[in-house]
PADO-334336 format. One record per residue: residue in one letter; chain; x, y, z of N, C-alpha, C, O in turn. Coordinates in steps of 0.2 Angstrom, whole numbers. Each point is the difference from the previous one (the first is absolute). Last residue first. Example, Ala and Ser with C-alpha at 12.3 -4.5 7.8 and 13.67 -1.06 7.14 Angstrom:
+------+------+-------+-------+-------+-------+-------+-------+-------+-------+-------+-------+-------+-------+
! code ! unit !   n_X !   n_Y !   n_Z !  ca_X !  ca_Y !  ca_Z !   c_X !   c_Y !   c_Z !   o_X !   o_Y !   o_Z !
+------+------+-------+-------+-------+-------+-------+-------+-------+-------+-------+-------+-------+-------+
!    S !    A !    64 !   -11 !    35 !     4 !     6 !     1 !    -4 !     5 !     3 !     3 !     6 !     1 !
!    A !    A !    -1 !   -34 !    -1 !    -4 !     6 !     0 !     4 !     6 !     0 !     5 !    -1 !     3 !
+------+------+-------+-------+-------+-------+-------+-------+-------+-------+-------+-------+-------+-------+
***
This chain:
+------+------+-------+-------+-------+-------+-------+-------+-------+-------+-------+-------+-------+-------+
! code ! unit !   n_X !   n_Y !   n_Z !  ca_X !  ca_Y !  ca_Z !   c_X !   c_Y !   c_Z !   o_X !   o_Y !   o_Z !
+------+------+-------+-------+-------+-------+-------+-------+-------+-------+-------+-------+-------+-------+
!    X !    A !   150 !   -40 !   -95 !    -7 !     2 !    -7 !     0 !     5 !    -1 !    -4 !     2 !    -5 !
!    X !    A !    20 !    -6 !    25 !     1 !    -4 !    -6 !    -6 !     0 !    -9 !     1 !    -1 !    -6 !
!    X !    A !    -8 !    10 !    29 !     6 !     4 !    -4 !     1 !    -3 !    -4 !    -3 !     1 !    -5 !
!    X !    A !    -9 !   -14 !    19 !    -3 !     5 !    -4 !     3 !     5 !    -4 !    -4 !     1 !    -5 !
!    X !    A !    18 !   -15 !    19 !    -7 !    -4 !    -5 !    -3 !     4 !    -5 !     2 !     1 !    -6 !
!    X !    A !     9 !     7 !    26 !     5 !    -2 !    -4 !    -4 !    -2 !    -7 !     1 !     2 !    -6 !
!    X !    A !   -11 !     4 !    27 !    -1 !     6 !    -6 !     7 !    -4 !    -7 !     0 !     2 !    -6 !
!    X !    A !   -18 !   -18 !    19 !     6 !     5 !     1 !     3 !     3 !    -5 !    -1 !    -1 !    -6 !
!    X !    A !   -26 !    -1 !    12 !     6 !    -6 !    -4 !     7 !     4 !     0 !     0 !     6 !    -1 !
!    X !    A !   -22 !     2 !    10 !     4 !    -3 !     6 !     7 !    -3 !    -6 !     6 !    -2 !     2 !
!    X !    A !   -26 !     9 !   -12 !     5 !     5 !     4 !     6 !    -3 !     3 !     6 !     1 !    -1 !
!    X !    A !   -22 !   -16 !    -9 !     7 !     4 !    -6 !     2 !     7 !     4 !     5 !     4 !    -3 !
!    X !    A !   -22 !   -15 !    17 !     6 !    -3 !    -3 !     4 !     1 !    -5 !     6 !    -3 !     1 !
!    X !    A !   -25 !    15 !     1 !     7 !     1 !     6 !     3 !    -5 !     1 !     5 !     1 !     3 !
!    X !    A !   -21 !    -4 !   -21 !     3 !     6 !    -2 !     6 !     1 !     8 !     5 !     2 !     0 !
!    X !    A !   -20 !   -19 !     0 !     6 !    -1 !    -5 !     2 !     5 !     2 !     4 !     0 !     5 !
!    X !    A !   -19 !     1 !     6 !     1 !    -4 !     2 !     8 !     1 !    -3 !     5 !     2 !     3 !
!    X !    A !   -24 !     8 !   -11 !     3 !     4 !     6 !     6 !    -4 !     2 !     5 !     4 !     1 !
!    X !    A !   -19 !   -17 !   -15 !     4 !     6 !    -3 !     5 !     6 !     3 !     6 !     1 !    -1 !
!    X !    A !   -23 !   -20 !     8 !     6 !    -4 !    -1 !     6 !     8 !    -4 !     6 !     1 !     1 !
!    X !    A !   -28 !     8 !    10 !     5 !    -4 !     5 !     6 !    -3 !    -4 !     5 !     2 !     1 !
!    X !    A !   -22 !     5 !   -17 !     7 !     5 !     2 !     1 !    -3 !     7 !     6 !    -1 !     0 !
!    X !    A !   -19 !   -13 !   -10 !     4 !    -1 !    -2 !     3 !     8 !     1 !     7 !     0 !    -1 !
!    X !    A !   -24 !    -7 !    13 !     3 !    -3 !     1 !     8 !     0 !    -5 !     6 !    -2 !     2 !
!    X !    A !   -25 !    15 !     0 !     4 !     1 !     3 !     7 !    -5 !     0 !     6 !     1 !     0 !
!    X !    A !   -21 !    -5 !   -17 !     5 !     5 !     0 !     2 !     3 !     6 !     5 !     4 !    -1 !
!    X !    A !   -12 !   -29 !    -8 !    -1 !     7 !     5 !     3 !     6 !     1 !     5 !     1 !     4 !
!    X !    A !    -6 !   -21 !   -27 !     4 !     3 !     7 !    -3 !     5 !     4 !    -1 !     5 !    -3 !
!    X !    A !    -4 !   -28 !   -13 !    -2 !     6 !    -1 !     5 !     2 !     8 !     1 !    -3 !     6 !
!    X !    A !    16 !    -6 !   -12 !    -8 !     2 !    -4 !    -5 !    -4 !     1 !     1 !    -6 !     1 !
!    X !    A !    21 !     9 !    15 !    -4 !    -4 !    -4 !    -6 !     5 !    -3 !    -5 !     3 !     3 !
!    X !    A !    31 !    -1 !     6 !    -6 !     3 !     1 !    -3 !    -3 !    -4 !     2 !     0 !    -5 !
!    X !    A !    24 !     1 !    17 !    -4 !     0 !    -8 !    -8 !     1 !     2 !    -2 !     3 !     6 !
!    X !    A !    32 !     5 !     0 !    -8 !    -3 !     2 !    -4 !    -5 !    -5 !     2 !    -3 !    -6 !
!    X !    A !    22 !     8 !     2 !     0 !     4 !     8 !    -7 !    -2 !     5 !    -1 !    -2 !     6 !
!    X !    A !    17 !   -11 !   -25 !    -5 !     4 !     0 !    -1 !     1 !     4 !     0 !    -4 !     5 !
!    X !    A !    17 !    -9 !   -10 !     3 !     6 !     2 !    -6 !     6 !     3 !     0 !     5 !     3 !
!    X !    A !     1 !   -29 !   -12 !     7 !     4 !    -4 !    -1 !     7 !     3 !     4 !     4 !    -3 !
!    X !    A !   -14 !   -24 !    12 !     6 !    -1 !     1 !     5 !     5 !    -6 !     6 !     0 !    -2 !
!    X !    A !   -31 !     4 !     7 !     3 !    -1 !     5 !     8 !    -2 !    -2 !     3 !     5 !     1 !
!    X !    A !   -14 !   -10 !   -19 !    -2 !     6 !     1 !     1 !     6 !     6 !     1 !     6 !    -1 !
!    X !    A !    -1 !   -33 !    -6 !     4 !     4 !    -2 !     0 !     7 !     1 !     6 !     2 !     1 !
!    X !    A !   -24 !   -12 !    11 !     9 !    -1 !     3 !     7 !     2 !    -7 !     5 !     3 !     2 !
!    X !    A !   -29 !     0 !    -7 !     2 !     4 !     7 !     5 !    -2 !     1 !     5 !     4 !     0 !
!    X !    A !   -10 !   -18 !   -17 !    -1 !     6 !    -2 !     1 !     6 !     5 !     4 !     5 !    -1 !
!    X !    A !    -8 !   -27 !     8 !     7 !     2 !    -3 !     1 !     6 !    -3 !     4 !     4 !     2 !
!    X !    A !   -24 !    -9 !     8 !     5 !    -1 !     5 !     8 !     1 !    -6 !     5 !     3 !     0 !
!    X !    A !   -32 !     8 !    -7 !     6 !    -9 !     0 !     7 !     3 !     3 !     3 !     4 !    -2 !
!    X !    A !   -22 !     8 !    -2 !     0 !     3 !     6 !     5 !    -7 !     2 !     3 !    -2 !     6 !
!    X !    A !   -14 !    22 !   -25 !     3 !    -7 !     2 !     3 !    -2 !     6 !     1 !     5 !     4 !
!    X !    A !    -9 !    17 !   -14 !    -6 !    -5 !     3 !     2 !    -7 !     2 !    -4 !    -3 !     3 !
!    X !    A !    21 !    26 !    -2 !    -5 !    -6 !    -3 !    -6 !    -3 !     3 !    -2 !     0 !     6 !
!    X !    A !    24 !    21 !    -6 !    -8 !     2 !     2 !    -2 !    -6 !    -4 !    -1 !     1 !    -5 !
!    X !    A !    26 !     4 !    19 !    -4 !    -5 !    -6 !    -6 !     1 !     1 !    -3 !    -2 !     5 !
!    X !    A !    26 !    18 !     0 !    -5 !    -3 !     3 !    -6 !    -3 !    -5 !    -2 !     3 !    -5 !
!    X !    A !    28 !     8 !    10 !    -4 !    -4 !    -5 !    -5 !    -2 !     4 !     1 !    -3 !     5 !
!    X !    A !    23 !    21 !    -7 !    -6 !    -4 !     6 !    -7 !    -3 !    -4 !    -3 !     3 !    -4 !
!    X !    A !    32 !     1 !     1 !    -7 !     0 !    -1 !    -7 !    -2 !     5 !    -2 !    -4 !     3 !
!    X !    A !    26 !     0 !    -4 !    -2 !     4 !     4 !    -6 !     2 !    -2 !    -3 !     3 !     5 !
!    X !    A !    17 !   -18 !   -17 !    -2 !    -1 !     7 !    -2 !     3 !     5 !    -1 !    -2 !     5 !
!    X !    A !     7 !    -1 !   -31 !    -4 !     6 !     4 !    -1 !    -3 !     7 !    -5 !     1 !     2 !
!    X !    A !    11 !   -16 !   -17 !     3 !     6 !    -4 !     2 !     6 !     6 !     5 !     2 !     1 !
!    X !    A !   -20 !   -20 !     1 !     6 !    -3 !     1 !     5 !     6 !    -3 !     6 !     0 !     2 !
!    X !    A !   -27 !     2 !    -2 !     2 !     2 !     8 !     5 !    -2 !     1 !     3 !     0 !     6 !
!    X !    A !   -15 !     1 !   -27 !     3 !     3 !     2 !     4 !     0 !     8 !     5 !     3 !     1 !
!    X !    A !   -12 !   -24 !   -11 !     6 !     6 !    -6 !     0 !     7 !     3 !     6 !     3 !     1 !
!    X !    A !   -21 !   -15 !    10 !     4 !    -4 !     1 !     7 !     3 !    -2 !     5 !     1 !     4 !
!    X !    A !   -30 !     7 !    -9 !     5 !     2 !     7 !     4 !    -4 !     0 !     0 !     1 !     6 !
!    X !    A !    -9 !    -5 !   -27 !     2 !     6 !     2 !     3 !     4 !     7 !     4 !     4 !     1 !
!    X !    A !   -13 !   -27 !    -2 !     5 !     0 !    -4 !     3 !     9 !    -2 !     6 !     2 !     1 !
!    X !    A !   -25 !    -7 !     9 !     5 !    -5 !     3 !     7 !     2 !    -2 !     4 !     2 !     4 !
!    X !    A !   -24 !     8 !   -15 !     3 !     3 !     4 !     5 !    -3 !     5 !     3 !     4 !     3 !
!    X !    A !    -7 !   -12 !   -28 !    -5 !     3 !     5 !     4 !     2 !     7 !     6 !    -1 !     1 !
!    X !    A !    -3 !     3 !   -30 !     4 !    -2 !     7 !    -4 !     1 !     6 !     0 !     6 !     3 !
!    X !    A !   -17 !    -5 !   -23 !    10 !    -2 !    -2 !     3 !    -1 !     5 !    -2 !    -5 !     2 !
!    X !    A !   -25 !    12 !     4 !     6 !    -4 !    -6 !     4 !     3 !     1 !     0 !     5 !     4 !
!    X !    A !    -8 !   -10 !    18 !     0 !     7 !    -6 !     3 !    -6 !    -5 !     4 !    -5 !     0 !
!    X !    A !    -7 !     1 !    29 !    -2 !    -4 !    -8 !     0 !     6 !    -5 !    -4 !     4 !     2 !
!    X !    A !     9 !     3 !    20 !     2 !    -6 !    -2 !     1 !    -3 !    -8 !     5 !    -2 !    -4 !
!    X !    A !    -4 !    29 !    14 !    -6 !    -7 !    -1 !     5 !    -5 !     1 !     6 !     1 !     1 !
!    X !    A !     3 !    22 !     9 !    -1 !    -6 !    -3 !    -6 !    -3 !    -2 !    -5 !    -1 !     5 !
!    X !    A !    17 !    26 !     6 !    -5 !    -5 !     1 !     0 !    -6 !    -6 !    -2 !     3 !    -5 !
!    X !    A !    19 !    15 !    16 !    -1 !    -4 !    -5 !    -5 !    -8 !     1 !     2 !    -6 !     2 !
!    X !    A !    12 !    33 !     9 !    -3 !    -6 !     2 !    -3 !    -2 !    -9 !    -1 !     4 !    -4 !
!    X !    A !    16 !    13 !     7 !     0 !    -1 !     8 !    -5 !    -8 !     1 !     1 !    -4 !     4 !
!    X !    A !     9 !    13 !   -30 !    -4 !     2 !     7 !     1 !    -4 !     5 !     4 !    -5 !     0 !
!    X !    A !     9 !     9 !   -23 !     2 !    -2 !     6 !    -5 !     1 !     5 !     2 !     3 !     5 !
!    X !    A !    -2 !     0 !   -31 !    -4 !     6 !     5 !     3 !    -2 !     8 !    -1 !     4 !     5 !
!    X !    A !    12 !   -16 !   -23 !    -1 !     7 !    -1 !    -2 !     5 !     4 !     2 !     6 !     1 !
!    X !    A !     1 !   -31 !     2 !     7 !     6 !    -3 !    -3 !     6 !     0 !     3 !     4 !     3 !
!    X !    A !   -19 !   -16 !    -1 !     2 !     2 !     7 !     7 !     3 !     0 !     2 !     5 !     3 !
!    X !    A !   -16 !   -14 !   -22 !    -3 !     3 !     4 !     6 !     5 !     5 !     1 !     6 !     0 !
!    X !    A !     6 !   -25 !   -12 !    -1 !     9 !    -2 !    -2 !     5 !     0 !     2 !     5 !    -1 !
!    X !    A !    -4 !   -27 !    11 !     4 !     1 !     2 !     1 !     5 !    -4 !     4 !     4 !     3 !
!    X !    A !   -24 !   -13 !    -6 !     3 !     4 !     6 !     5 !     2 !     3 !     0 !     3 !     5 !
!    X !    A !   -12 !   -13 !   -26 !     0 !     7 !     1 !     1 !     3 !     6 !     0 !     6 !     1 !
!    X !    A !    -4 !   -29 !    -6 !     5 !     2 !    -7 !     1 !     8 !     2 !     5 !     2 !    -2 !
!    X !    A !   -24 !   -12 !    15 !     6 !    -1 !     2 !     6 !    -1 !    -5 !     5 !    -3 !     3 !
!    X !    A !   -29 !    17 !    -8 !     3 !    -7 !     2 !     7 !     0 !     2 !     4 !     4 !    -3 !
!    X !    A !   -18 !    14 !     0 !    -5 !    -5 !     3 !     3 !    -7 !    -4 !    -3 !    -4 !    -2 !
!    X !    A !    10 !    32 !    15 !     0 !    -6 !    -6 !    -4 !    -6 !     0 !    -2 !    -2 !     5 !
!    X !    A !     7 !    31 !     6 !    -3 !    -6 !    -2 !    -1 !    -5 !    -5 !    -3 !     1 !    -5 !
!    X !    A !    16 !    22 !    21 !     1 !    -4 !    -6 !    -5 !    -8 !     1 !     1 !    -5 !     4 !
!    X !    A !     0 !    25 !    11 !     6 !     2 !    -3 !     1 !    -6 !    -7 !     5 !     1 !    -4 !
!    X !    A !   -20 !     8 !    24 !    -1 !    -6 !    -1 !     4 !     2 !    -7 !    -3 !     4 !    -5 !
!    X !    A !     3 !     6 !    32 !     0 !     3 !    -9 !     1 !    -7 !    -3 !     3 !    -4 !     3 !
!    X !    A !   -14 !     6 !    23 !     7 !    -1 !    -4 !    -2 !     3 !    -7 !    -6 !     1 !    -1 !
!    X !    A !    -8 !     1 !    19 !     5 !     5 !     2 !     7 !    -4 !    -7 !     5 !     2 !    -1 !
!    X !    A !   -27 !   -11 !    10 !     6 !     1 !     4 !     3 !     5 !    -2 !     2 !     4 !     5 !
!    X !    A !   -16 !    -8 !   -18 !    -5 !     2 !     6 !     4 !    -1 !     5 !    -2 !     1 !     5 !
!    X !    A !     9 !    -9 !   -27 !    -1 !     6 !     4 !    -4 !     2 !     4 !    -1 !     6 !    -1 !
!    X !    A !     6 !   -27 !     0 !     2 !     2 !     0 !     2 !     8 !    -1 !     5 !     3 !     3 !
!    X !    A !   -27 !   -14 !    -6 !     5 !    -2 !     5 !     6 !     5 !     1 !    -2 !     5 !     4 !
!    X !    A !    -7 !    -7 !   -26 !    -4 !     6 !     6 !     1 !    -2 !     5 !     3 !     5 !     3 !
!    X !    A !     9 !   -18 !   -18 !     3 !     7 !     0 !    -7 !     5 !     3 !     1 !     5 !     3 !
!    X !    A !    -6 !   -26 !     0 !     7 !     0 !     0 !     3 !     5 !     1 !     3 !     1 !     5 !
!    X !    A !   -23 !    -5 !   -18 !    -1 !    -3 !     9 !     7 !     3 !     4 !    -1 !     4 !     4 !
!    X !    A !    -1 !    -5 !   -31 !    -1 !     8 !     3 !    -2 !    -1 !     9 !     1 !     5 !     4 !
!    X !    A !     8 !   -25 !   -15 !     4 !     6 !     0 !    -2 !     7 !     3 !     2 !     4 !     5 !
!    X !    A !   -16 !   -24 !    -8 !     4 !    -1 !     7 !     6 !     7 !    -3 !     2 !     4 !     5 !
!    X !    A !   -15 !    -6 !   -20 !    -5 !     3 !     5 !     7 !    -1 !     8 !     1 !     3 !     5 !
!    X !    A !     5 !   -10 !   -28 !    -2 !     9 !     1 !    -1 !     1 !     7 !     3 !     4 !     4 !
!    X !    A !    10 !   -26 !   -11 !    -5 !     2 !     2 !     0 !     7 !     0 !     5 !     4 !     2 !
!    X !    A !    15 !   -15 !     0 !    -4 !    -2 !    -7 !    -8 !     2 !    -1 !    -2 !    -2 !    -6 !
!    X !    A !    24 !    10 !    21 !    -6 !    -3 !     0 !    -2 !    -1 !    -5 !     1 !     5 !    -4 !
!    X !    A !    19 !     8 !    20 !    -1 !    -5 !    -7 !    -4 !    -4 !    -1 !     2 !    -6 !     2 !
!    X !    A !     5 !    34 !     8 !    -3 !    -6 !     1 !     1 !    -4 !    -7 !     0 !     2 !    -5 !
!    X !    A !    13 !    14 !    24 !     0 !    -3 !    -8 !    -5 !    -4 !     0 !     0 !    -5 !     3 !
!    X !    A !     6 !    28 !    14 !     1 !    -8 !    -2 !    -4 !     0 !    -8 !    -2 !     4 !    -4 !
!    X !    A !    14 !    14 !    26 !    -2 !    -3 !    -7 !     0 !    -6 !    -1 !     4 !    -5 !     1 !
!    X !    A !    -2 !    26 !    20 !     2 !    -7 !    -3 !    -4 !    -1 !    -5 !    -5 !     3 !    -1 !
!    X !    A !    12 !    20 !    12 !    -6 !    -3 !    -2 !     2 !    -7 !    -3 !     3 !     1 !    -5 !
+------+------+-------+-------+-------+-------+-------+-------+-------+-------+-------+-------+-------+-------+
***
């Protein structure tokens, strides 16, 4: 059973997420609501997928997927915003993030991007994955 993390600054987009997601079938294994709290997050519980805000106090999510994935290159990271500015996306894309999904979100729409991810960190070589 796959597991994930959610990081939102938001209740309600949390509890949206985490009923998503289970209803897949994943275990929702740790939640935080600002990017100061993800890379301890994932040392710890290392889940299968890690949903993102953007904008959160203290380290927003840009920058929390950056430091992680520079760490963690195998992580799978996928960005839930309402932002929608081209650099904010292109930093985001150039450090590694797998997907992303706009608020307010579709929920079919957001387990397609989920499904998505999560067999892509199948597919990730096993060499990689070992290494965490």
């Amino acid at each position: 059973m796959p597991t994930a993390a959610i990081v939102d600054d938001s209740p309600l987009v949390r509890i949206q997420l985490r009923q998503i997601l289970t209803k897949m079938g994943c275990t929702i294994v740790a939640e935080a609501t600002s990017g100061d709290a993800v890379r301890a997050l994932y040392e710890e519980h290392r889940p299968d997928l890690i949903t993102l805000d953007i904008v959160m106090p203290g380290k927003d999510g840009v920058t929390a997927a950056i430091e992680l994935l520079r760490d963690y290159p195998s992580a799978t990271v996928v960005m839930c915003t309402s932002l929608t500015t081209r650099d904010k996306i292109l930093a985001c894309q150039k450090a590694g993030v797998c997907h992303y999904i706009l608020k307010p979100f579709d929920a079919a729409r957001a387990e397609q991007v989920f499904r998505f991810a999560l067999e892509r960190a199948e597919r990730a070589p096993a060499v990689v994955r070992s290494a965490l």
